[in-house]
C-alpha positions as CSV (number, residue, x, y, z in Angstrom):
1,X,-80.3,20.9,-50.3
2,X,-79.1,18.4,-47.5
3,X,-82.1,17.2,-45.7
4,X,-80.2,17.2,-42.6
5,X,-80.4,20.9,-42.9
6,X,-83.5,21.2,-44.5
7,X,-85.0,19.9,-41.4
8,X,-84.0,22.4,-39.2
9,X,-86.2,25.1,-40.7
10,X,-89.1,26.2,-38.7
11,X,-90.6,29.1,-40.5
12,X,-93.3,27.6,-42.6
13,X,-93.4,29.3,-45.3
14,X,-89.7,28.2,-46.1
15,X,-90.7,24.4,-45.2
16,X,-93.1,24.5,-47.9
17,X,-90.7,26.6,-50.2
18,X,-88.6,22.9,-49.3
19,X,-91.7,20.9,-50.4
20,X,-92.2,22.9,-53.7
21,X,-88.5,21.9,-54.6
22,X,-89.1,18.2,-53.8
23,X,-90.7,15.4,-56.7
24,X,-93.6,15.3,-54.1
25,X,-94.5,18.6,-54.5
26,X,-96.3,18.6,-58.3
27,X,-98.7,16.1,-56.3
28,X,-100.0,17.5,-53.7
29,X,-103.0,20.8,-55.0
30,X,-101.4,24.2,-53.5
31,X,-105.1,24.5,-51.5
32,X,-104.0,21.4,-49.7
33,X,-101.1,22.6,-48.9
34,X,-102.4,25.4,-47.2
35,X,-105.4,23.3,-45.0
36,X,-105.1,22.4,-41.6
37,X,-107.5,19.6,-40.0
38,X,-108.0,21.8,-36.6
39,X,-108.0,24.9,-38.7
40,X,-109.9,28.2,-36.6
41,X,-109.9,31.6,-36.5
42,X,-107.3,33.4,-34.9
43,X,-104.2,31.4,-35.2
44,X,-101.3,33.7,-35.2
45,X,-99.5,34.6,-38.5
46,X,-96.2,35.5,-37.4
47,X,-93.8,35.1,-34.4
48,X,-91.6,37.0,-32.5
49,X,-88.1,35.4,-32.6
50,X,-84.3,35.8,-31.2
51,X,-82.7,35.8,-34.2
52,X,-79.2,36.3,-35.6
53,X,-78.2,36.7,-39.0
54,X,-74.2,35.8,-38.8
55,X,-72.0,34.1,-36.2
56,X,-70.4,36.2,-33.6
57,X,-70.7,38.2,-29.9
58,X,-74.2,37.6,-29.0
59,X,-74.8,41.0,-27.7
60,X,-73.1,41.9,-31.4
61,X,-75.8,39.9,-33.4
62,X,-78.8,38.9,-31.7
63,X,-81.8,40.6,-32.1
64,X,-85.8,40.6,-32.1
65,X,-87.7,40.3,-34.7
66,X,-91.5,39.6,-36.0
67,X,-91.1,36.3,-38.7
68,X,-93.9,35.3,-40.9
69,X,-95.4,31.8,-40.7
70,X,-96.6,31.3,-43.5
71,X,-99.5,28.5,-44.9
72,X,-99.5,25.2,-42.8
73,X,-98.1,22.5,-44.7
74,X,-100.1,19.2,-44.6
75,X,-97.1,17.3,-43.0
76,X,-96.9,20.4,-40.7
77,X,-98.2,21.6,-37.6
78,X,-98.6,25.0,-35.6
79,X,-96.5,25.5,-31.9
80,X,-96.9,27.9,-29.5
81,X,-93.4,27.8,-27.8
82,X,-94.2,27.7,-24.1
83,X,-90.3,27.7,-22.9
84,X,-87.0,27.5,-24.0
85,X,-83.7,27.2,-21.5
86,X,-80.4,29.4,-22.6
87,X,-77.7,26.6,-22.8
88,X,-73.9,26.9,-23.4
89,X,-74.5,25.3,-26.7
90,X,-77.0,27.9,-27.6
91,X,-74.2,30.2,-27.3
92,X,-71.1,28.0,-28.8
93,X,-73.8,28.0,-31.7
94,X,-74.2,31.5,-32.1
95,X,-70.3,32.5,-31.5
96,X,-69.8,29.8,-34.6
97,X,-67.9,27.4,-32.3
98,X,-70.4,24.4,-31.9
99,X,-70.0,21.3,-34.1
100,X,-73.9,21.9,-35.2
101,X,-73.8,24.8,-37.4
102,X,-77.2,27.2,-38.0
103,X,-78.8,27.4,-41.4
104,X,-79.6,31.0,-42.1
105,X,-82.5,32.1,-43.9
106,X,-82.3,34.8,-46.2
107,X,-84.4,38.2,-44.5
108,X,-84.8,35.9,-41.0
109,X,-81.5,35.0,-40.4
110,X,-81.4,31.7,-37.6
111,X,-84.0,31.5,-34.6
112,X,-81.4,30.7,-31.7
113,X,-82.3,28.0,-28.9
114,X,-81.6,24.3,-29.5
115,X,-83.9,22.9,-26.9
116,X,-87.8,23.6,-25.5
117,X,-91.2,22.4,-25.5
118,X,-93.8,24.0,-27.6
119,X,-98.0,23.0,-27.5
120,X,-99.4,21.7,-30.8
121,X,-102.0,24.8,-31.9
122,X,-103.0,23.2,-34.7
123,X,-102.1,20.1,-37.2
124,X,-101.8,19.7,-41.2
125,X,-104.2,17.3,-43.2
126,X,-101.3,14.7,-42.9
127,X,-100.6,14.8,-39.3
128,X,-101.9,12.0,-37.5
129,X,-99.5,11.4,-35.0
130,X,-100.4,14.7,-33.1
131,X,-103.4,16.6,-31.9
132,X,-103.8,20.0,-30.6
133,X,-102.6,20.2,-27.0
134,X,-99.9,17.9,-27.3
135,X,-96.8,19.2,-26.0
136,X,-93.7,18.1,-27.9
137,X,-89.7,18.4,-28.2
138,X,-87.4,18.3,-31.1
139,X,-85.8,15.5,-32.6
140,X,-83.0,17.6,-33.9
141,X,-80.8,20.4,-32.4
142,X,-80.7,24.1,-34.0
143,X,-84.3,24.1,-34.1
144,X,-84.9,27.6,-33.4
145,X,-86.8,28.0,-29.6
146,X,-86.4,31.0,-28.9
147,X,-89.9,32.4,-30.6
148,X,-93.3,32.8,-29.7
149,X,-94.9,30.3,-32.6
150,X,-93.5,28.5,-35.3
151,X,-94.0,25.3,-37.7
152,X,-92.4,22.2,-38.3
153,X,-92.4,18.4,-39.2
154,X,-94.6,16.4,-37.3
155,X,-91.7,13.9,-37.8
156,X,-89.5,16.2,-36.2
157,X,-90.9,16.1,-33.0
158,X,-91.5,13.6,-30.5
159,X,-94.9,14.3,-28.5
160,X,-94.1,14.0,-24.8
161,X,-95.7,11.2,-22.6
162,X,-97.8,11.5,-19.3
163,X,-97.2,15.3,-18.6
164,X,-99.1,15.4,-15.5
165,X,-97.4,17.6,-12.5
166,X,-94.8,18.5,-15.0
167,X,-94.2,22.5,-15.6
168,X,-93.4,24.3,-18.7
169,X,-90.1,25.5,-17.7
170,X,-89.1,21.0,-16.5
171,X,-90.7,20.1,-20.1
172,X,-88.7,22.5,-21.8
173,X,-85.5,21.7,-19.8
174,X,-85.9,18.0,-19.9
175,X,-83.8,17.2,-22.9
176,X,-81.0,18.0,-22.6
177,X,-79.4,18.6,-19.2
178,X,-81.5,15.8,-17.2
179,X,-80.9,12.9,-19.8
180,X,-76.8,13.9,-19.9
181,X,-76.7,13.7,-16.4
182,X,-79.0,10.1,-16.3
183,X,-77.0,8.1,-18.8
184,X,-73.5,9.5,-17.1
185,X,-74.4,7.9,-13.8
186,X,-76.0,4.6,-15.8
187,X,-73.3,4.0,-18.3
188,X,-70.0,4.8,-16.1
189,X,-68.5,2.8,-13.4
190,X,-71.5,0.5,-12.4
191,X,-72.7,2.1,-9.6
192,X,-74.3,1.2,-6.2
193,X,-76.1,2.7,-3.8
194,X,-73.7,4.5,-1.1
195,X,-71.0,5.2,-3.7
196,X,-69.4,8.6,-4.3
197,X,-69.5,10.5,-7.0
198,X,-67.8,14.1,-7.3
199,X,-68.5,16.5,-9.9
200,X,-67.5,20.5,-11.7
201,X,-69.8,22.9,-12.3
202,X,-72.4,21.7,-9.8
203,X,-74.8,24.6,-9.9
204,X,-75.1,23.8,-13.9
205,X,-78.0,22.1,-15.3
206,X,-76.2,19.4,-15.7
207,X,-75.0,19.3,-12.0
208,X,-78.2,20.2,-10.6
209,X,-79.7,16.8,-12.2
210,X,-76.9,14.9,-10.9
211,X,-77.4,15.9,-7.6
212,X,-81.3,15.0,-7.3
213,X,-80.9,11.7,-9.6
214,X,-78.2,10.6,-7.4
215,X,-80.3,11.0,-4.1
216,X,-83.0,9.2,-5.9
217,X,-80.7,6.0,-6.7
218,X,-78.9,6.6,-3.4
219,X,-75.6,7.9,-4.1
220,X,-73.8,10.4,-2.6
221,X,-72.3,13.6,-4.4
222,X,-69.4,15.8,-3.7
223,X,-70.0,19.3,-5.5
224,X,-67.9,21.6,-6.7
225,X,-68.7,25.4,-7.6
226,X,-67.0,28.5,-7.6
227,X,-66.5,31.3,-5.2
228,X,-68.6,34.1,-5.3
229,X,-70.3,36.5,-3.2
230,X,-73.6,34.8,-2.6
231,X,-71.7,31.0,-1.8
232,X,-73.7,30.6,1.5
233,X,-77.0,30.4,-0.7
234,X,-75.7,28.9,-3.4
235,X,-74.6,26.2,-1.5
236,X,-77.9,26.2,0.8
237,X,-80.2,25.8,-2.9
238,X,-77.9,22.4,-3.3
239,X,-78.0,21.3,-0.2
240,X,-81.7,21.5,-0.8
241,X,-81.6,19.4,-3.6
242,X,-79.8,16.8,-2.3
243,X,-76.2,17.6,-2.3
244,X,-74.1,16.1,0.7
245,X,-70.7,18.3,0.4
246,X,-70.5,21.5,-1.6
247,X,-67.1,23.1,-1.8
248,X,-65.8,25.5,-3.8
249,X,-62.5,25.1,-6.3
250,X,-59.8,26.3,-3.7
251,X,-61.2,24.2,-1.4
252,X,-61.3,21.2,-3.4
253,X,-57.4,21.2,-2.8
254,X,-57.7,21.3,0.9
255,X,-56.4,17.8,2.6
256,X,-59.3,18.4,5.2
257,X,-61.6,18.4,1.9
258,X,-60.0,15.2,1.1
259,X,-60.6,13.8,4.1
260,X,-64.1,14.9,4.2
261,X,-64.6,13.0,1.3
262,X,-63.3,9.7,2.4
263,X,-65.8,9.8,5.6
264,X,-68.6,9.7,2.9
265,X,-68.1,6.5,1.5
266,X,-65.8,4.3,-0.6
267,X,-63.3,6.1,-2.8
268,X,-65.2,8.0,-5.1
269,X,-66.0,6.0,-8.7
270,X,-67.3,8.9,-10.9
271,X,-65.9,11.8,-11.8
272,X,-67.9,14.2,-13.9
273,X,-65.9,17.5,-15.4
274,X,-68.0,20.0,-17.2
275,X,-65.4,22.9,-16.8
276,X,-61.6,21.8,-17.6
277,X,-58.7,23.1,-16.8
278,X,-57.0,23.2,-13.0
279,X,-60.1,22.3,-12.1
280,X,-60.6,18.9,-13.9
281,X,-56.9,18.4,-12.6
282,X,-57.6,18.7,-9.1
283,X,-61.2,16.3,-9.4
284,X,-59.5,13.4,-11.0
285,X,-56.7,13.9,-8.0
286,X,-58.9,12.3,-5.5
287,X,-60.8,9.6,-7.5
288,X,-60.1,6.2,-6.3
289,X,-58.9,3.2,-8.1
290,X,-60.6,2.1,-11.5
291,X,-62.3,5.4,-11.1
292,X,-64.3,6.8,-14.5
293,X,-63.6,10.4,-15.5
294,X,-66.2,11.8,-17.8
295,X,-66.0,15.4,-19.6
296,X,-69.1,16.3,-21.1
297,X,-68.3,20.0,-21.0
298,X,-65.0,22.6,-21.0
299,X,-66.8,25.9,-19.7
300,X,-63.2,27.1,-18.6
301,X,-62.3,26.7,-22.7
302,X,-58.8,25.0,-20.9
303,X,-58.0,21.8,-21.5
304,X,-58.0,18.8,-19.7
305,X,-54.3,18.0,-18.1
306,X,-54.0,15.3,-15.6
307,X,-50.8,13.6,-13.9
308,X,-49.3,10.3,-15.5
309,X,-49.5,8.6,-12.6
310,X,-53.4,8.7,-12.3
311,X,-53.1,6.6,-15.3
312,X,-50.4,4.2,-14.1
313,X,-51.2,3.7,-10.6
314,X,-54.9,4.6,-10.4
315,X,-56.0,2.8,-13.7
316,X,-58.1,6.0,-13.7
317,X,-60.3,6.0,-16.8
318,X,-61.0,9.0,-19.3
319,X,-64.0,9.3,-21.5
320,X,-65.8,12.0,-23.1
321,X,-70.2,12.1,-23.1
322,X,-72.2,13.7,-25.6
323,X,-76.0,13.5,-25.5
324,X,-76.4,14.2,-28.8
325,X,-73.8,11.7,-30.3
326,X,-76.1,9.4,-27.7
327,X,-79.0,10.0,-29.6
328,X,-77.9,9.5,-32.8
329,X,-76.6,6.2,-32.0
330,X,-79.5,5.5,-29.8
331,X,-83.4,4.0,-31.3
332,X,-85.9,6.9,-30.5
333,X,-87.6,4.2,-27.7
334,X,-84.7,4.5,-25.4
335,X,-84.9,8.2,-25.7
336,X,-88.2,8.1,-24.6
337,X,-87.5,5.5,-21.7
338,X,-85.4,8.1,-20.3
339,X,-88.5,10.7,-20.7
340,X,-90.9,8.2,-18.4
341,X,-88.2,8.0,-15.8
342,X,-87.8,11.4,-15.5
343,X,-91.5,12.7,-15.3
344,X,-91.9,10.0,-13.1
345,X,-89.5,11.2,-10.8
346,X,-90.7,14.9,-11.5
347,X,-94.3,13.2,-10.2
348,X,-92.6,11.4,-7.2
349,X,-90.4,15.4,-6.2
350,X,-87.1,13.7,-7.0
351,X,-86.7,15.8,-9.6
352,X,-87.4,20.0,-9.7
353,X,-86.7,22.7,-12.2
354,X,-83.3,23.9,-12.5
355,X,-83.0,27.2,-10.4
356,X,-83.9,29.7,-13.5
357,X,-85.1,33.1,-14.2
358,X,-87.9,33.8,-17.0
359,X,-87.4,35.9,-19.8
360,X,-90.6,36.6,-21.9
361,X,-90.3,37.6,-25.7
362,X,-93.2,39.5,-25.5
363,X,-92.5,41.5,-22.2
364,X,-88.9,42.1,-21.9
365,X,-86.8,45.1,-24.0
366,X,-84.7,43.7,-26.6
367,X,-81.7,44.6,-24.7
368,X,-82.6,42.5,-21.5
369,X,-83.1,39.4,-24.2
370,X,-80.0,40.0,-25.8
371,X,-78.2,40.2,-22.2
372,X,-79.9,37.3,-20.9
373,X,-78.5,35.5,-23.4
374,X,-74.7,37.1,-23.4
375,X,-74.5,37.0,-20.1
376,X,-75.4,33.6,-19.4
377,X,-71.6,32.2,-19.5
378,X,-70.6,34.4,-16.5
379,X,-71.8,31.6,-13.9
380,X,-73.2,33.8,-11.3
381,X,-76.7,34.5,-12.6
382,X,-79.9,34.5,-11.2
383,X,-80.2,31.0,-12.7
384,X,-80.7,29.3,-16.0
385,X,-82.3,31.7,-18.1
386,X,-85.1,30.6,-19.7
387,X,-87.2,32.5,-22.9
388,X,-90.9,32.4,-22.2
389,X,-93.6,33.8,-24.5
């Protein structure tokens, strides 16, 4: 089996059905495999899991139900998931139309949720890296979050530094949305302080973090959203976080917007477009000269289509950004560089939660899971959704 997808797996039992298949396996005694070096009574034998067991509608094939975990393996340790965000991904994922396929598992189907933070419970005879208490991340995406326990690789997850003042709900948020929206504003346009920078989907995750890491390094941020009926507190949360001009799409094509903008600053240097469509159009319109104009997102599903002459007499300059394609191409230091900035600014209140509502496994109906989930595309919830135990 490719180890690429082997990795994924987090249902112990099937890790060490992995192991049994390998040339290691004859080597290590089946009582070791079962030992654990913090082993105690009452560890949990089973988890309660968002699953689905084919692509398609989530509120079609998700469901809930109770996986076995079975022995610990002795490169293996125990987590008790403490939160786990919904992400667009998530759901590209489940519809089948992300480039990071799931790997089902015959009578379990795939755990959804690609990003979280889990506690170590307890660690294999092998695992030195980690102790119980640590709380760590993922290395790889299509994990399987959205659970109450579950096992996996010690060298698949990266123990997080200096915690302190950081919540579950910021931990389990952190790796995704925060680090897209910190290597856009580093690695596009050389910033200064006092430049503009205008951005799509501004309520996102992703826009959220641009808004407070751009106060923090002194930029200024022009934020787009869409109408709805609750606008006036919409735009009073990002105000609160640091925003200096909400607006929504219609009136992003206003001249008085436009001249609104020029009073902020120089011309703006940074576009970022997470949606597509007329409204990516009407963004790159009032980038300056040499401006950058990064899509890292198409929640509209239209494409990007912008004027000729933006290339001609602007020199405006399109890229696309993927965090994960970042990674990969990245050492696992500079990943964790971008971890230490960010809890510190989390430590300094620079940096909060994304506005999110909680959904526990344990308390809520299946339904209200399964909804949280569908309904998380529609772009006027709550907030983020985010699966607790």
């Amino acid at each position: 089996m490719n180890r690429a997808l082997a990795r994924l797996r987090t249902v112990a039992d099937h890790l060490d059905a992995r192991a049994a298949s390998g040339p290691s396996a004859a080597a290590a005694p089946s009582g070791a495999r079962g030992h654990t070096s913090s082993a105690r009574a009452g560890l949990p034998t089973e988890s309660r899991a968002l699953v689905f067991s084919q692509v398609g509608a989530p509120d079609k094939v998700l469901s809930v139900k109770q996986v076995p975990l079975g022995p610990l393996g002795p490169d293996s340790v125990l987590l008790k998931l403490l939160a786990a965000p919904v992400n667009p991904a998530d759901v590209n994922v489940i519809q089948g139309t992300y480039p990071i396929k799931p790997t089902f598992i015959e009578g379990i189907g795939a755990v959804g949720g690609n990003e979280g933070v889990g506690e170590v419970l307890a660690t294999g005879s092998r695992v030195s890296t980690l102790k119980p208490g640590d709380w760590v991340i993922p290395l790889n995406r299509s994990f399987g979050l959205w659970q109450t326990h579950a096992h996996a690789l010690a060298s698949d997850l990266l123990k997080l530094p200096d915690i302190s003042g950081v919540s579950p709900v910021l931990a389990a948020t952190i790796s995704v949305n925060p680090p897209t929206a910190y290597r856009m504003l580093k690695d596009f346009g050389e910033l200064k302080p006092g430049d503009v920078i205008l951005q799509n989907s501004a309520n996102s995750g992703v826009g959220q973090a641009v808004i407070q890491l751009a106060r923090a390094w002194g930029f200024k941020t022009v934020n787009v959203v869409r109408s709805r009926p609750n606008l006036d507190e919409l735009v009073k949360q990002l105000k609160d976080l640091g925003a200096d001009m909400v607006v929504t799409e219609e009136q992003l094509r206003l001249p008085e917007t436009a001249k609104q903008i020029a009073a902020l600053g120089p011309p703006p240097k940074l576009g970022l477009n997470g949606v597509g469509g007329k409204s990516a159009t009407n963004l790159a319109r009032l980038l300056g000269d040499h401006a950058y104009f990064v899509t890292y997102g198409g929640m509209s599903k239209e494409p990007v289509t912008l004027p000729t002459s933006l290339f001609i007499f602007k020199d405006l300059k399109c890229c696309g950004f993927w965090m994960n394609k970042w990674n990969l191409t990245h050492p696992l230091e500079a990943r964790e560089a971008i971890f230490r900035d960010l809890f510190e600014l989390v430590r300094q209140g620079k940096l909060q939660e994304p506005i999110h509502e909680k959904f526990s496994l344990t308390q809520r109906p299946e339904r209200e899971l399964v909804a949280a989930v569908s309904g998380s595309l529609d772009g006027f919830l709550k907030g983020k959704p985010v699966i607790v135990p």
